[in-house]
N, C-alpha and C positions, 0 to 999 in steps of 0.2 A: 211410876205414877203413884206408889201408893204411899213411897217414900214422901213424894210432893205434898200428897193431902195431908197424913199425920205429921209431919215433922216441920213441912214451911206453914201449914195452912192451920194446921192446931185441931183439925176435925179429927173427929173419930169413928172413922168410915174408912176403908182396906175396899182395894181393888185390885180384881185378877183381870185379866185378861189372856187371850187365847195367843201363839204365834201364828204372824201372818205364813203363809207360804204359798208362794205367786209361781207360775208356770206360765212361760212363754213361749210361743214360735213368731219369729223376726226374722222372716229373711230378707234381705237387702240389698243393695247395689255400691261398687265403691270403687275409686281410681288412685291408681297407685302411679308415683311422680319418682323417676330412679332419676338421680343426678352424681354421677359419679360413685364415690362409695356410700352414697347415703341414698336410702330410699323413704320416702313418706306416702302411707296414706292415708284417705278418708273414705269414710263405710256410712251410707244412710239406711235404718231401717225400719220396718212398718209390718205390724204384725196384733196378735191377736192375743192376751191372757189372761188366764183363769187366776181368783185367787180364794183363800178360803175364806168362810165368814169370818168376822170380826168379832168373836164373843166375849162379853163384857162381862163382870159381876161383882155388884158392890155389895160389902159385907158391912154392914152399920154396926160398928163395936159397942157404942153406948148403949145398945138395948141388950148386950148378953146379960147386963143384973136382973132386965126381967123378962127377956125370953133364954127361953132353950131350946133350940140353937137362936144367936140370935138374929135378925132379919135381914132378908138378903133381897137386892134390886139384880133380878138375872132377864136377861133374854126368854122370850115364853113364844116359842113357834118354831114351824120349820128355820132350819140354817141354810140357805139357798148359796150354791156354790156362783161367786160376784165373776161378770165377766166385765172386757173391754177391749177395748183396742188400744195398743199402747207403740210408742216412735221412740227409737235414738240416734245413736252417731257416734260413730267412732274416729279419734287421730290416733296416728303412729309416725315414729320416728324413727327408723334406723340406719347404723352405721355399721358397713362393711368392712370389720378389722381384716378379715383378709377371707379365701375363697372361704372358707367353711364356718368360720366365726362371726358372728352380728351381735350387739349389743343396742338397745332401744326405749323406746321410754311409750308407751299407752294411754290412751284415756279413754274412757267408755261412757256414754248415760245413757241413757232407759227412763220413759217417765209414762206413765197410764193411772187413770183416774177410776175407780172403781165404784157407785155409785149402789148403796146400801138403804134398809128400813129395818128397824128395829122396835119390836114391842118387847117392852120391861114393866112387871111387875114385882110386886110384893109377895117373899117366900117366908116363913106359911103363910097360905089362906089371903095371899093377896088382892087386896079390891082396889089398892093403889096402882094403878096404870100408866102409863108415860110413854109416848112416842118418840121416837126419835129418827129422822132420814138424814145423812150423811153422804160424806164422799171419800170413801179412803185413797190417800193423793200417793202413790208411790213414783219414789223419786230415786236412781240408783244411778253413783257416780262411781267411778272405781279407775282410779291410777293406779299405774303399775311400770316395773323397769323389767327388761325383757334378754337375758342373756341366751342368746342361737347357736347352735353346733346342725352344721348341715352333713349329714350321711354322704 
């Protein structure tokens, strides 16, 4: 992001930001279709997750010639840990090379919408104030190829 403001946008203003980190419980239902040596399934599921605030903070560069330090737009309040409910679905593919070996291909997603409020001010001595409500959208796809060895 901050590469985006200074460098495409020509502003001079640096932005941090916090990482997300989401925590889920999804448990789910799913049917599995054996057809010979290939087996496929699909998994639906429905669940609950937590994720951490979204802490934002912009650092305005053009004012370091006449502040020290120079002025920062941060988050000013408790950090409320975001909840929601979030759905996915899972396919699978696999092929039975023989009793103990499988090879297979996955696809996962996962999506929950996290719904946030944010007060930012001006650091030092901020009297400039800004609101901000949100919704932080996560969206998690994840393919994968799957080589099996059964005991």
């Amino acid at each position: 992001m901050s590469d985006y403001l200074v460098k495409v946008l020509n502003r001079d203003q640096y932005m941090q930001e916090a990482d997300y980190r989401i925590l889920s419980l999804i448990p789910g239902i799913g049917y599995e279709l054996p057809l010979s040596k290939f087996v496929f399934n699909i998994n639906l599921f429905l669940g609950y997750a937590i994720a951490k605030y979204p802490y934002y903070k912009f650092i305005l560069l053009y004012t370091e010639t006449s502040t020290n330090p120079p002025i920062i737009f941060a988050h000013d309040g408790p950090e409320p840990t975001l909840k929601s409910f979030t759905y996915g679905t899972s396919f699978s593919a696999n092929y039975n090379i023989s009793s103990r070996f499988k090879v297979g291909v996955e696809a996962f997603y996962q999506k929950a919408n996290f719904a946030y409020h944010m007060s930012n001010r001006a650091i030092p001595g901020g009297s400039q104030n800004f609101e901000i409500s949100d919704v932080l959208k996560v969206m998690v796809i994840n393919p994968s190829i799957k080589l099996g060895y059964r005991f």
